[in-house]
VEXKE-130690 format. One record per residue (C-alpha): y, x, z; residue in one letter. Coordinates in steps of 0.25 Angstrom, whole numbers, padded with zeros to 4 digits, always signed. Layout:
BEGIN
YXZA;...
//
This chain:
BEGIN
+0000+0000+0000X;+0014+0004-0003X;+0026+0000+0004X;+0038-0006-0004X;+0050+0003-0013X;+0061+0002-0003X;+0073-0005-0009X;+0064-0010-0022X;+0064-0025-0020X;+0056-0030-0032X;+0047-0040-0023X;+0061-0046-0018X;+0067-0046-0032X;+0058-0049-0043X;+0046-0062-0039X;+0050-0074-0036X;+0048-0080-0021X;+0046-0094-0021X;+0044-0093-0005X;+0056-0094+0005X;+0062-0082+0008X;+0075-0081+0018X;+0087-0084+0012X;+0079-0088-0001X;+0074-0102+0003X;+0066-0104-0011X;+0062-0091-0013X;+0067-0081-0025X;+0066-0082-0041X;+0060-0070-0047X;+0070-0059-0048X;+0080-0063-0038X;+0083-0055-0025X;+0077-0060-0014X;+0087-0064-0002X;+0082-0054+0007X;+0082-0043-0001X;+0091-0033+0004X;+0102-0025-0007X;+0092-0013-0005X;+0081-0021-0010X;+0073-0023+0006X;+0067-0034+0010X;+0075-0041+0023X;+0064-0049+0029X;+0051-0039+0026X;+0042-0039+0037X;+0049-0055+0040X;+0041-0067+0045X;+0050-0075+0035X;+0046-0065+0021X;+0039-0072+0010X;+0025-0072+0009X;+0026-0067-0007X;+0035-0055+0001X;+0024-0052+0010X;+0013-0053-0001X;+0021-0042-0009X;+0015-0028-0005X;+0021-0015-0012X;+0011-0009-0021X;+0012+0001-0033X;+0006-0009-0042X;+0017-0021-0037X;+0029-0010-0034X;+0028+0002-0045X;+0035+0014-0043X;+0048+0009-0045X;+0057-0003-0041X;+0057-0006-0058X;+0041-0005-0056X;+0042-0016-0045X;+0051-0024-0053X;+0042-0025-0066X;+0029-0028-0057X;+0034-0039-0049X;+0041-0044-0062X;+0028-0044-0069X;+0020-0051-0057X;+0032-0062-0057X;+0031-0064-0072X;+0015-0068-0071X;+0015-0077-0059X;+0025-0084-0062X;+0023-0099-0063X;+0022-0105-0075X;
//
């Protein structure tokens, strides 16, 4: 197991949420910023009894992350595309 690119941020930005989150009662549309990600890209309610369970099922790994943030873009952006409803 990994641990997560400080200040990367591509599983706050790029899926959609469709759970309740503080401050964001509906959830998020892919590729919107979530409300509780900080300017530095860190996740304010990590380790919280209130984070989404879609947050908590995320776990950094070289296949979902990449090397790179642009990495980590692409690979979330590809796994929105396919499950996404039709």
């Amino acid at each position: 197991m990994m641990d997560c690119r400080v200040g990367c941020g591509a599983c706050c930005i790029v899926p959609s949420i469709s759970s309740a989150i503080p401050g964001l009662p509906h959830g998020k549309p892919a590729g919107n910023r979530c409300a509780q990600l900080t300017s530095d890209n860190l996740c304010q309610i990590f380790g919280q009894p209130d984070r989404p369970t879609v947050c908590l099922s995320l776990q950094p790994s070289l296949e979902m992350c990449g090397t790179t943030d642009a990495e980590a873009y692409a690979w979330l952006a590809w796994l929105e595309q396919i499950t996404r409803p039709a």
